[in-house]
FILUM-617735 format. One line per field, with one value per residue (C-alpha): residue number from 1; residue in one letter; x, y, z. Coordinates in pm, 1 decimal. Layout:
BEGIN
num	c(NUM; ...) .
residuo	c(a; ...) .
east	c(X; ...) .
north	c(Y; ...) .
up	c(Z; ...) .
//
This chain:
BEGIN
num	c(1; 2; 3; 4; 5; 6; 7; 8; 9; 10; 11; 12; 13; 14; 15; 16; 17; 18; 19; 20; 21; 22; 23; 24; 25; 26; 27; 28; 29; 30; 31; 32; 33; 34; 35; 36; 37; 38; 39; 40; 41; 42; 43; 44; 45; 46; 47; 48; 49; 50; 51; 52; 53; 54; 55; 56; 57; 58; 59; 60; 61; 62; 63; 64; 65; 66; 67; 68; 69; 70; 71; 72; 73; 74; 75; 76; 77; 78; 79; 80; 81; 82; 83; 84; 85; 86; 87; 88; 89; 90; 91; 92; 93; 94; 95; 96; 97; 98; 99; 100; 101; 102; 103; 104; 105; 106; 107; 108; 109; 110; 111; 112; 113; 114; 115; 116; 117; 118; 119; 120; 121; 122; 123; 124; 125; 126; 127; 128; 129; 130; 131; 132; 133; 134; 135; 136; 137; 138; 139; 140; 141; 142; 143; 144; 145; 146; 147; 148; 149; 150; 151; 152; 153; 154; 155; 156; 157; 158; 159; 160; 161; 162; 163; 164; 165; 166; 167; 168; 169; 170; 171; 172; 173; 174; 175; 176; 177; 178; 179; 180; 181; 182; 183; 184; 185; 186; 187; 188; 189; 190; 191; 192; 193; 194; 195; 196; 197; 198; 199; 200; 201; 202; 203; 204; 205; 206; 207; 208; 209; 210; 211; 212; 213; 214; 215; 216; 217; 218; 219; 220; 221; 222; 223; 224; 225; 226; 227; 228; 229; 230; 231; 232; 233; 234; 235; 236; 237; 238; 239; 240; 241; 242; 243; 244; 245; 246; 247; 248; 249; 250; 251; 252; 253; 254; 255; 256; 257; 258; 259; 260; 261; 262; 263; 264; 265; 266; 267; 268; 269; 270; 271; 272; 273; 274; 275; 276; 277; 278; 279; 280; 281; 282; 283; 284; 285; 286; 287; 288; 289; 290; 291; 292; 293; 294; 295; 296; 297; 298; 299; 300; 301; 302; 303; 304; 305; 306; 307; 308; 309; 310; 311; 312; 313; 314; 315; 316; 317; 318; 319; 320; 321; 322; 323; 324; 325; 326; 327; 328; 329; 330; 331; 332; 333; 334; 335; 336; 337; 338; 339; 340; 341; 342; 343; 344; 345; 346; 347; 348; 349; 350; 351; 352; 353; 354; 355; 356; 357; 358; 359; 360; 361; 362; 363; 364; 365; 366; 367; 368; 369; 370; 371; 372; 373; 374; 375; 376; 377; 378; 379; 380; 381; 382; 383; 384; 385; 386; 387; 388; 389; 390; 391; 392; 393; 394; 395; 396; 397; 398; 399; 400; 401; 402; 403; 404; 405; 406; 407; 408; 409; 410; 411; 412; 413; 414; 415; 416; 417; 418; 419; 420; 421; 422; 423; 424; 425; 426; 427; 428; 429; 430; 431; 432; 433; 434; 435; 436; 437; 438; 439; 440; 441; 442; 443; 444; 445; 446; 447; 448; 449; 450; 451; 452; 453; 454; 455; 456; 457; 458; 459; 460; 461; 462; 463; 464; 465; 466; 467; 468; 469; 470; 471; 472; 473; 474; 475; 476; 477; 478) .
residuo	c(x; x; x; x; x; x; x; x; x; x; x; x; x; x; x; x; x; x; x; x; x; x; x; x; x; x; x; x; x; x; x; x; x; x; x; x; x; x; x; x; x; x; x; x; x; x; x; x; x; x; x; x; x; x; x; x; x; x; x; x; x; x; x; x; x; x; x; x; x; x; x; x; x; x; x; x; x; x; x; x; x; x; x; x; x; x; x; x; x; x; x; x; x; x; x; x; x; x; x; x; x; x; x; x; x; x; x; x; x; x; x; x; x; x; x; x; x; x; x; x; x; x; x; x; x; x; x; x; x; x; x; x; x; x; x; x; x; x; x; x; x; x; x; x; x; x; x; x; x; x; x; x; x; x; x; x; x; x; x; x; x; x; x; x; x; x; x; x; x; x; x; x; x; x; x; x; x; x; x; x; x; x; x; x; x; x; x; x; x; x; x; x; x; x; x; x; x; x; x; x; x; x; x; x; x; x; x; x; x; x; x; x; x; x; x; x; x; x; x; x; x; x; x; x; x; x; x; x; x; x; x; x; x; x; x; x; x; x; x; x; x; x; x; x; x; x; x; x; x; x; x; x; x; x; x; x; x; x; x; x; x; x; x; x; x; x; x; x; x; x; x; x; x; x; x; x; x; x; x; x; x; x; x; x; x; x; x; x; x; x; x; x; x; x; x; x; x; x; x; x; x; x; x; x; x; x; x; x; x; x; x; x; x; x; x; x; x; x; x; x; x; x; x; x; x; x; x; x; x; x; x; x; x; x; x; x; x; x; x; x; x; x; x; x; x; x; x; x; x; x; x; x; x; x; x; x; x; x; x; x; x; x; x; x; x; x; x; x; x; x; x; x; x; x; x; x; x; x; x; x; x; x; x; x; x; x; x; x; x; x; x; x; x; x; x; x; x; x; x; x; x; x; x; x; x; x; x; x; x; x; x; x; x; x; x; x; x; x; x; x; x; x; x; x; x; x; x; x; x; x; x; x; x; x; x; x; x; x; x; x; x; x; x; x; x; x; x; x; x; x; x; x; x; x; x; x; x; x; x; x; x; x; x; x; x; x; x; x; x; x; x; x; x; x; x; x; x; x) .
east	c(3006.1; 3244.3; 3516.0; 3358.0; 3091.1; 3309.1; 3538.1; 3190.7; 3124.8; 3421.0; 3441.0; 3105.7; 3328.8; 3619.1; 3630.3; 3726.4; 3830.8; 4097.2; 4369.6; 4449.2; 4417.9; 4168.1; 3910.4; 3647.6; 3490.4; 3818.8; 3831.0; 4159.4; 4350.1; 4573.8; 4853.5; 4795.0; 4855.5; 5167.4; 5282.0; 5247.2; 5430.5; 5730.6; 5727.9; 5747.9; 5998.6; 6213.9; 6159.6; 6104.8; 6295.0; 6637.8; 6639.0; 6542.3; 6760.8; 7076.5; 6968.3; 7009.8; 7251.2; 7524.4; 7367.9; 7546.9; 7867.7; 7923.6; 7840.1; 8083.6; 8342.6; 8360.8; 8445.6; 8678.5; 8849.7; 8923.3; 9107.3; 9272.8; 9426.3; 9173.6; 9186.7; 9566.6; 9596.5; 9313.3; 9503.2; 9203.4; 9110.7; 8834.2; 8647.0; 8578.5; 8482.1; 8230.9; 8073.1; 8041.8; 7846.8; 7642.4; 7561.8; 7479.0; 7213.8; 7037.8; 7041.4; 6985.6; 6670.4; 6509.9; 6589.6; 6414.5; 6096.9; 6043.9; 6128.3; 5846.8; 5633.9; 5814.6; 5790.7; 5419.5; 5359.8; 5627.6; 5560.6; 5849.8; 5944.5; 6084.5; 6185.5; 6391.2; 6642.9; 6670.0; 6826.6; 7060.4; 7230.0; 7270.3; 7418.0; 7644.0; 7795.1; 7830.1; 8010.0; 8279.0; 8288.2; 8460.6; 8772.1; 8891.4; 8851.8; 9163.5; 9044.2; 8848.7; 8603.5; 8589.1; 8469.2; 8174.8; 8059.0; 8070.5; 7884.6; 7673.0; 7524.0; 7537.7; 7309.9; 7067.6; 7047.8; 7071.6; 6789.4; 6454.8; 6587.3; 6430.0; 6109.0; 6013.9; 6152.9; 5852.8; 5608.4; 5659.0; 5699.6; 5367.8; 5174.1; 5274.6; 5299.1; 5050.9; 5054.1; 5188.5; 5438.2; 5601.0; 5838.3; 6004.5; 6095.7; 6178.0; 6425.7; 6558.7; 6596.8; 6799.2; 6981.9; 7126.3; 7278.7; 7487.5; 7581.9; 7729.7; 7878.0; 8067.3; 8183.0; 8247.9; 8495.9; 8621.2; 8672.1; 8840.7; 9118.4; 9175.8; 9134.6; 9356.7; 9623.6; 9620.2; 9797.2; 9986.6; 9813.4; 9787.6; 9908.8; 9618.9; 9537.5; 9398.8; 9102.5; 8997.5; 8960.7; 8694.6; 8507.2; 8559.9; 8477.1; 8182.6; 8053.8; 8113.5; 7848.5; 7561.7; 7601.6; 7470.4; 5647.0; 5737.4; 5344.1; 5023.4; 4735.1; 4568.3; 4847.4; 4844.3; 4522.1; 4580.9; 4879.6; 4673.3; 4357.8; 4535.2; 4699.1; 4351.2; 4163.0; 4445.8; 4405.3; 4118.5; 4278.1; 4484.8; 4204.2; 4319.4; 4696.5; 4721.5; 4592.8; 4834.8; 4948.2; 4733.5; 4836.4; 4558.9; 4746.2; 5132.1; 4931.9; 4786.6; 5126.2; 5309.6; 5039.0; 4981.9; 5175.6; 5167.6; 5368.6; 5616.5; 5642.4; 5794.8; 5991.8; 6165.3; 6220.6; 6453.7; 6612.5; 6730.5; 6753.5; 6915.5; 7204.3; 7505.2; 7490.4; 7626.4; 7980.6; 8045.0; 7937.6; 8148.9; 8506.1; 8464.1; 8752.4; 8935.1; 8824.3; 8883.4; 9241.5; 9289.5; 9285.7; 9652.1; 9498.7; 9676.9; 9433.2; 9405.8; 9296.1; 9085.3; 8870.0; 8815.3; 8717.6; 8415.4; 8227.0; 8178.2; 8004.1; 7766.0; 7693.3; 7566.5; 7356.2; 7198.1; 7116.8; 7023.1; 6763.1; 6591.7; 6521.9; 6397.8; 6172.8; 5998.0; 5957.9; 5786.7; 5549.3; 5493.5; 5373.3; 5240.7; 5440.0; 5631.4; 5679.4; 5838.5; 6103.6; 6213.4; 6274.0; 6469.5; 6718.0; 6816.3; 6853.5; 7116.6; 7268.6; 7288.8; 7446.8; 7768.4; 7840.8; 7868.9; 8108.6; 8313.1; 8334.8; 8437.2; 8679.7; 9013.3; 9297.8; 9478.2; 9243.5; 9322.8; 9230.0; 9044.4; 8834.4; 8810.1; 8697.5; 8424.9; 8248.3; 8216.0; 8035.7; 7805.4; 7714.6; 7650.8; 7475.9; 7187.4; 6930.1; 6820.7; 6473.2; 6440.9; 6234.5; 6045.6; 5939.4; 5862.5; 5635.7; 5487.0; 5418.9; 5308.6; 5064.5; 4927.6; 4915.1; 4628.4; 4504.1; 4739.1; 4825.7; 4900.9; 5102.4; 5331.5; 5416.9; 5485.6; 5691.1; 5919.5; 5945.8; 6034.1; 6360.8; 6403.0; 6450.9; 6635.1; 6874.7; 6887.1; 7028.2; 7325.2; 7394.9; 7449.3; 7594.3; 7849.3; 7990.4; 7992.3; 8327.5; 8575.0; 8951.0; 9064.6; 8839.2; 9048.3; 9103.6; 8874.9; 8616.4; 8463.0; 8282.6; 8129.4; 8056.8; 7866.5; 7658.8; 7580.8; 7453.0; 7215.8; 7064.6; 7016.9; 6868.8; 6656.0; 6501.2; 6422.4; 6153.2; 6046.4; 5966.4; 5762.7; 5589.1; 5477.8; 5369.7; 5136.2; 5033.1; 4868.5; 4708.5; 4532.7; 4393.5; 4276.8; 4103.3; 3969.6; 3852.0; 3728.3; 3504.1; 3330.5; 3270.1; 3129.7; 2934.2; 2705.6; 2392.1; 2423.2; 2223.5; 2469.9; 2764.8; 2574.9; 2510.8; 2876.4; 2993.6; 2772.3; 2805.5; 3188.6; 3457.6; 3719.7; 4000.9; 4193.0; 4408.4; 4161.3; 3849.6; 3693.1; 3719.6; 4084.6; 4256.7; 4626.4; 4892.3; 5132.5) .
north	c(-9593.7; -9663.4; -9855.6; -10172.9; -10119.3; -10179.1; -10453.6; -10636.3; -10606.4; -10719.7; -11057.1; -11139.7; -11195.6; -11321.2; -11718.1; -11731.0; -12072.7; -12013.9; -11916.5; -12137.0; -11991.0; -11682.7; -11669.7; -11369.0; -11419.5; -11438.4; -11148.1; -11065.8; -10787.5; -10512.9; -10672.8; -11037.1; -10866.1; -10688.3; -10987.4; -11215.7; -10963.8; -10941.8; -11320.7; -11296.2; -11005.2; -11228.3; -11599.3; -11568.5; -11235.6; -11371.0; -11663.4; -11426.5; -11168.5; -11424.1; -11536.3; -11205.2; -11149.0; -11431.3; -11344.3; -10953.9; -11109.1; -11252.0; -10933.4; -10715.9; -10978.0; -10985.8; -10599.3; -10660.7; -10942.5; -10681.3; -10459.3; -10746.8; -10890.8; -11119.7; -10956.2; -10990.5; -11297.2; -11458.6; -11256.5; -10968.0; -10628.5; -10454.0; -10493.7; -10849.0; -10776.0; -10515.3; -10732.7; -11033.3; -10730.6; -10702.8; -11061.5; -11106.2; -10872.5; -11034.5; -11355.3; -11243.6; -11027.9; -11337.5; -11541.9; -11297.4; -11274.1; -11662.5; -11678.4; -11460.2; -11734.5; -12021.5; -11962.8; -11886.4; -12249.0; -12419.8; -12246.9; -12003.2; -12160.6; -12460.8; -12264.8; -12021.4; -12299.5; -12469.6; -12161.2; -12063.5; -12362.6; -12387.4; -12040.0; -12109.2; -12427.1; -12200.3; -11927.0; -12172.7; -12276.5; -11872.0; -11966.0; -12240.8; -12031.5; -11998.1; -11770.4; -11539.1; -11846.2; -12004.2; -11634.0; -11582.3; -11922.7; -11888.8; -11545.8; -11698.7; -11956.5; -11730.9; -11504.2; -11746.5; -11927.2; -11615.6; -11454.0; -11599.5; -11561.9; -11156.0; -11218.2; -11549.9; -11351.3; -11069.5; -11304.7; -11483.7; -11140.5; -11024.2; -11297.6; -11184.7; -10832.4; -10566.0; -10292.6; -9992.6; -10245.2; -10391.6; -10146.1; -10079.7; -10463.0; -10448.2; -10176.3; -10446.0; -10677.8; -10439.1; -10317.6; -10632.4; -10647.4; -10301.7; -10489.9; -10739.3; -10512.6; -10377.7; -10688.1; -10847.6; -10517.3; -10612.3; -10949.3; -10842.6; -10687.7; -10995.4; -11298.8; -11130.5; -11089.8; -11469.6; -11450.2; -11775.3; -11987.1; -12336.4; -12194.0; -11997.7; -11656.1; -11392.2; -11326.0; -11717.1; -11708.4; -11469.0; -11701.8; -12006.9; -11846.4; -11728.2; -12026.3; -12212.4; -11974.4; -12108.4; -12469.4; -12450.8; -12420.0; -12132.8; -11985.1; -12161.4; -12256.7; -11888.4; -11700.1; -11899.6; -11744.5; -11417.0; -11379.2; -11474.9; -11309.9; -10952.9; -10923.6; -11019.9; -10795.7; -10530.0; -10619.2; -10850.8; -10928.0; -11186.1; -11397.8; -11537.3; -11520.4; -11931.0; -11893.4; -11940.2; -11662.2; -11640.3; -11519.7; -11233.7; -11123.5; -11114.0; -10890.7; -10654.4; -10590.0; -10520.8; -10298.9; -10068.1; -9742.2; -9684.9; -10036.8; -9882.3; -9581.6; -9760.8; -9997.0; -9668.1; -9510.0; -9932.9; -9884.5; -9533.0; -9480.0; -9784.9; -9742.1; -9515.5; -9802.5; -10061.2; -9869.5; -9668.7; -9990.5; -10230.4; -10017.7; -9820.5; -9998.4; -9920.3; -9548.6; -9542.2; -9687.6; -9443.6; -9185.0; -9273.4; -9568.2; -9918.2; -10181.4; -10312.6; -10008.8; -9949.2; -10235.2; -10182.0; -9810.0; -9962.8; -10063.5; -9724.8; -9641.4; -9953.0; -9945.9; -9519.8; -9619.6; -9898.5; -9634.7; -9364.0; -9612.3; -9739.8; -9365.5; -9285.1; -9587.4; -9579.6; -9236.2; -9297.9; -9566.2; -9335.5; -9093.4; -9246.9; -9028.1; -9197.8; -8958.9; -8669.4; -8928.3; -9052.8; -8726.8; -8575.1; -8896.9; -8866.0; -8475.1; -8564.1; -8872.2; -8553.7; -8327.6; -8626.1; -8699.1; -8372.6; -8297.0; -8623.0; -8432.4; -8180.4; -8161.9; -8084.3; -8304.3; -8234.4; -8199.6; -8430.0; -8770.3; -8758.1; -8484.5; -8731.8; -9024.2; -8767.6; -8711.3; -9101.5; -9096.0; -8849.4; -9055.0; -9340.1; -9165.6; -9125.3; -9318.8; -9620.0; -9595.3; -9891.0; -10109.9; -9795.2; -9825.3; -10201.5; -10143.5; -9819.0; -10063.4; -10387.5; -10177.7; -10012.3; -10267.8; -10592.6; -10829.4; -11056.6; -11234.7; -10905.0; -10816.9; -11137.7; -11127.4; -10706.0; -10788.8; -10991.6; -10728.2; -10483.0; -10714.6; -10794.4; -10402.9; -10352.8; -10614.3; -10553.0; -10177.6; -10365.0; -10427.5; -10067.4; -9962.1; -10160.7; -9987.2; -9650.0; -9640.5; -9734.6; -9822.4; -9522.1; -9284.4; -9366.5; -9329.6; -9036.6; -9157.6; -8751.0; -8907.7; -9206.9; -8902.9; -8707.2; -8954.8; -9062.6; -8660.8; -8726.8; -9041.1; -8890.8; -8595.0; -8792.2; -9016.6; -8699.9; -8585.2; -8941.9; -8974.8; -8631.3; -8768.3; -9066.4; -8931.8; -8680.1; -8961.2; -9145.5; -8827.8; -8724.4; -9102.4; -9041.7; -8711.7; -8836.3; -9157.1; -9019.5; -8758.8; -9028.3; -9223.6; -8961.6; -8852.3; -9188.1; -9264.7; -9553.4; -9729.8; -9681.8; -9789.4; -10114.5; -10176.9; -10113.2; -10328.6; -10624.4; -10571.7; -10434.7; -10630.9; -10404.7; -10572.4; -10453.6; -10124.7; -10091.2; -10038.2; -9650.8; -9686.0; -9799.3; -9536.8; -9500.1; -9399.8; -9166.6) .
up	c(3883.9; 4189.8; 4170.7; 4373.0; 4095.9; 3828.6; 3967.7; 4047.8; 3673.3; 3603.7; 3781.3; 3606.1; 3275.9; 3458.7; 3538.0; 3934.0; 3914.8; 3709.9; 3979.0; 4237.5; 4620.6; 4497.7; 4721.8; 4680.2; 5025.5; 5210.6; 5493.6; 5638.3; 5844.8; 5685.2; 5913.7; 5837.5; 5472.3; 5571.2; 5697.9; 5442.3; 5211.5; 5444.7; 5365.2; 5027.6; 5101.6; 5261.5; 5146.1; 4790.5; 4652.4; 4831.5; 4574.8; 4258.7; 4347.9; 4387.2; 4029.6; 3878.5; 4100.2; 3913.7; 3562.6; 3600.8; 3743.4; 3436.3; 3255.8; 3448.7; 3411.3; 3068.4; 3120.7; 3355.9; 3226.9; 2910.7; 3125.8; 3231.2; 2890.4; 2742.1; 2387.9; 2399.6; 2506.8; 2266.8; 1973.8; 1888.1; 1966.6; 2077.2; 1754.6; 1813.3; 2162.7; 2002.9; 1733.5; 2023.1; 2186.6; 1917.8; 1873.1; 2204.3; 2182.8; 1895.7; 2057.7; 2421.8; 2255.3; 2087.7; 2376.2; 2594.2; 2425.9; 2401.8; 2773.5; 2878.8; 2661.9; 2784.7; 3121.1; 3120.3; 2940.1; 3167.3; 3486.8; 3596.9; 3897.9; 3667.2; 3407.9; 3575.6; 3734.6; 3458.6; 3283.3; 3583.7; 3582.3; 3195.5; 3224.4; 3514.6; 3292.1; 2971.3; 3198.9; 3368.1; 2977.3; 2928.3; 3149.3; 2870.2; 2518.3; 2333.8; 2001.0; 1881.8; 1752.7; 2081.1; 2242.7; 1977.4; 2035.5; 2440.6; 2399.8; 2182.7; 2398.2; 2752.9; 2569.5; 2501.3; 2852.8; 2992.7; 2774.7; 2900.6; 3287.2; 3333.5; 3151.6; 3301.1; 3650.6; 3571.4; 3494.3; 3823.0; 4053.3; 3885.7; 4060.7; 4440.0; 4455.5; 4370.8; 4120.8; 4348.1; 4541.7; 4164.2; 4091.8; 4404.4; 4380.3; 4036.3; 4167.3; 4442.4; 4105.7; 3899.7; 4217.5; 4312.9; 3960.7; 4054.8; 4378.4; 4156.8; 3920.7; 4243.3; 4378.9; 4049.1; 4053.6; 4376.4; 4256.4; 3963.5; 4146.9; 4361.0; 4095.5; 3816.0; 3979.5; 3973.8; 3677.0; 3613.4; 3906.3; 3740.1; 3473.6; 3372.8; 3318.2; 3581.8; 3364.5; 3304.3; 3700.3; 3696.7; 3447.2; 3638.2; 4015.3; 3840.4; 3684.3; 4017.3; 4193.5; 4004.0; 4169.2; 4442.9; 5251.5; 5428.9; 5385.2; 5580.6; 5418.0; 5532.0; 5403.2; 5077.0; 5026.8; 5149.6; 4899.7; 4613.3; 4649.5; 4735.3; 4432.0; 4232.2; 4388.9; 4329.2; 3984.0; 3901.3; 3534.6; 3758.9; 3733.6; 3428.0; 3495.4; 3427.3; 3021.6; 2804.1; 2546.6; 2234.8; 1890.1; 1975.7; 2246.0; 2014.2; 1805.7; 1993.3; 2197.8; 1853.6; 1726.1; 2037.2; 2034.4; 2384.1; 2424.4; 2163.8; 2381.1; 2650.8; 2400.8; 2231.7; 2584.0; 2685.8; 2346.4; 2329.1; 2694.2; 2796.8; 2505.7; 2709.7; 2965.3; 2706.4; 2631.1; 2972.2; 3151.0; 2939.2; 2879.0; 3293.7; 3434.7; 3133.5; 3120.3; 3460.6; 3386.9; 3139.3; 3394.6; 3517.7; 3791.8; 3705.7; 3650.8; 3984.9; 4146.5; 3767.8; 3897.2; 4204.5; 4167.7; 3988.0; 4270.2; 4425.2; 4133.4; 4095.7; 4486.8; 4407.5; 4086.2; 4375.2; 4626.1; 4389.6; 4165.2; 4473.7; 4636.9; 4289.8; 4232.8; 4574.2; 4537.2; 4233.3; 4353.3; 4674.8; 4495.7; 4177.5; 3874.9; 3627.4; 3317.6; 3526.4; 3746.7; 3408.5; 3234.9; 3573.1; 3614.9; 3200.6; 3276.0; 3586.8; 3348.8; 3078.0; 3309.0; 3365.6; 3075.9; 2981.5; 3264.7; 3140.4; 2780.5; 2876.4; 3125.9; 2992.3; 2932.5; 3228.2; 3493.1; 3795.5; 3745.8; 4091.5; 3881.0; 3589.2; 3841.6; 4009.1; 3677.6; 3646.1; 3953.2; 3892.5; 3561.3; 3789.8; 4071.3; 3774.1; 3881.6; 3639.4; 3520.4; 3413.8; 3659.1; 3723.0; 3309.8; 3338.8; 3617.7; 3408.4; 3113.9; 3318.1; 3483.1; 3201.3; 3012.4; 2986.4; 2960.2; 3062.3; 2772.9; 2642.2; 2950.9; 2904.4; 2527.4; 2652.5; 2922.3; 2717.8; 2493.2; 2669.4; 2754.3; 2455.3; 2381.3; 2673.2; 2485.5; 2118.1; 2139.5; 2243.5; 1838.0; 1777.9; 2179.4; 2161.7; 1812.1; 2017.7; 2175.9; 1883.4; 1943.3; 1779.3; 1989.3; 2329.4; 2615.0; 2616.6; 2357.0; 2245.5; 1955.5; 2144.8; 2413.8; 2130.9; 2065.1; 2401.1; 2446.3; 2190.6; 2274.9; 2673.3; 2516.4; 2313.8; 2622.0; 2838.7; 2572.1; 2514.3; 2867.4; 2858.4; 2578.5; 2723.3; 2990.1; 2817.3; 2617.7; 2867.6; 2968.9; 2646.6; 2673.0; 3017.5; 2935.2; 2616.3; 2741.4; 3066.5; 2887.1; 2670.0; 2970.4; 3146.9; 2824.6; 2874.4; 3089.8; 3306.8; 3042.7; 2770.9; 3006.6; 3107.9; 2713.1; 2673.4; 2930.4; 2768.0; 2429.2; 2387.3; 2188.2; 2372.9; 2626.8; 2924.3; 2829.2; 2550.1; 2773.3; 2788.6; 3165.1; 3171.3; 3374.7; 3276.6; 3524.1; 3450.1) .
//
């Protein structure tokens, strides 16, 4: 059976009223296509990525405004700042997995402002705590404004770009956060040496710049249409992207294994990025730089992890591999932290800096696994309650990352190190077995498919209870 074949099957089961601007007859040019995505490229991302774009200011502030004195001067140590850590995850984690709902019932493009400017009040909120009470309640509530923004973000993305076009934006979304992360460093080094202006501290004025950023029909009727109907007909599922989630579709997401798979690879994989992203300018500073200069040496590092993830991820959608990219970006993320381990004591701190770099120059894989599990995953019901998932997993490792680099381990932190090793180790064979996964369903699958007369397969395709992913001639990528 060809592919137009099956995609003709498909729509006889599929209700083509149900999105707005699909229209199966429309005929249009491979440049009027191109050009409606540069649209979208340029009208539509600049506003999500400037969302995202405040969220991870305030999440490299908080690092920076601890090697600028907050614990001292709100009386605690870095054991409070851990356990916030921790709580934030939790919260951030359930957040996240009612946004993805949330904003499917309320429609993202409400949903998602609402959020950023709840977030951008709670933030300004930061540059006013005096205790260690006031800082767990502030984390408390930016974790849960801040929570539903990414999944309600990937809901919305996933109805104007194609399958093969997702992840290289996803890459532009989680790239604009290292941007931030480097200016916020830049920042960092300006606003806290406001110390005493107005009689505040230089850390409150990264808080309250921050929380001051949030304040703040360009497609024809044709192109309307064109940027609908070529994402349904790149994946037909679409069709129903208006239904709301069902409890059907909660189940099935926690009960597949290959959703796990990617769920295990955000958890584990995702953890050294919680303790070498929150203490860098301090491990940095602990190389003999003062804590200006600490700061500031941070953004060469998030502007490399930028480059480095968008190469990979294009590269990845160019040539359509995910399994193999994974497993070769935790083997180069291996490789630095074992240089940061160990180097000796009294190797230049230029040395020590380089080996932070190299860390950082490890591209992220994350997008790149959101777009492996979005695709592979349907219908889209399924796909939603998945999607928020997956942040939610890419959130709640965050209880036990931020217990990894202990007081009493600094300024060089071997044990946290250790442990890092092990979880990077750990994701490079859980990326191989995903991979291989998917494979041994494609080869299994594809040989019982193959195994029936065209009879059989039109009995199936009338008679079959199975959905989406679960389909005999669902084809995997991998």
């Amino acid at each position: 059976m060809t592919t137009t074949e099956k995609k003709e099957e498909q729509l006889e089961v599929l209700d083509i009223t149900r999105v707005e601007g699909y229209d199966e007859t429309l005929s249009y040019t491979d440049e009027e296509e191109a050009r409606v995505r540069f649209l979208i490229d340029t009208r539509l991302m600049p506003w999500i990525l400037f969302s995202t774009f405040i969220l991870n200011i305030d999440r490299t502030n908080l690092s920076n405004a601890i090697a600028g004195g907050l614990p001292k001067t709100l009386g605690f140590n870095n054991t409070v700042i851990n356990n916030a850590g921790s709580m934030y995850a939790v919260i951030f984690s359930s957040a996240a997995i009612l946004g993805s709902i949330l904003g499917k019932y309320f429609g993202p493009h409400r949903f998602i402002p609402f959020l950023v400017l709840s977030w951008g009040i709670v933030t300004l909120g930061h540059g006013f705590i005096q205790n260690a009470t006031d800082f767990y309640i502030a984390r408390f509530f930016i974790a849960l404004t801040e929570g539903g923004v990414i999944p309600a973000t990937l809901v919305y993305l996933g109805s104007f770009y194609k399958k093969n076009e997702l992840a290289t934006r996803l890459s532009w979304f989680w790239g604009v956060q290292s941007v931030a992360s480097a200016i916020s460093g830049l920042m960092a080094s300006g606003l806290l040496q406001m110390e005493g202006v107005s009689g505040l501290q230089g850390w409150r004025w990264l808080f309250i710049v921050d929380g001051g950023l949030n304040f703040g029909g360009w497609l024809n009727d044709k192109q309307g249409y064109i940027a609908v109907t070529r994402v349904v007909r790149d994946d037909l599922l679409k069709l129903n992207y208006n239904i709301k989630v069902q409890w059907t579709d909660i189940y099935q997401a926690l009960t597949d294994i290959r959703v796990w798979g990617h769920l295990l690879i955000t958890i584990v994989g995702l953890t050294p990025g919680i303790p070498f992203g929150t203490y860098l300018p301090s491990i940095i500073n602990g190389f003999g730089y003062n804590v200006y200069i600490s700061n500031a040496l941070t953004a060469p590092n998030y502007i490399l992890g930028f480059i480095s993830m968008a190469l990979m991820t294009i590269h990845s959608d160019k040539v359509g591999e995910r399994g193999f990219h994974g497993a070769l970006s935790y083997t180069w993320h291996l490789i630095g932290f074992l240089l940061l381990e160990f180097l000796p004591d009294d190797s230049p701190k230029a040395l020590f800096y380089i080996s932070t770099l190299i860390i950082s120059l490890s591209p992220l894989t994350h997008p790149m696994n959101i777009a492996w599990l979005t695709e592979n995953t349907a219908p889209i019901g399924k796909r939603t309650v998945s999607s928020g998932l997956v942040i939610a997993a890419a959130n709640i490792y965050g209880i036990w990352a931020n217990q990894i680099y202990q007081p009493w381990d600094a300024p060089r932190y071997h044990v946290g190190n250790f442990i890092i090793l092990g979880f990077l180790f750990t994701t490079i064979l859980l990326f191989i077995n995903q991979k291989y996964l998917y494979v041994r369903y494609n080869k299994t699958r594809g040989e019982q498919w193959a195994a029936k007369s065209e009879a059989e397969k039109e009995d199936y395709n009338a008679t079959t209870t199975h959905k989406g992913s679960e389909r005999l001639d669902f084809v995997f990528k991998h």
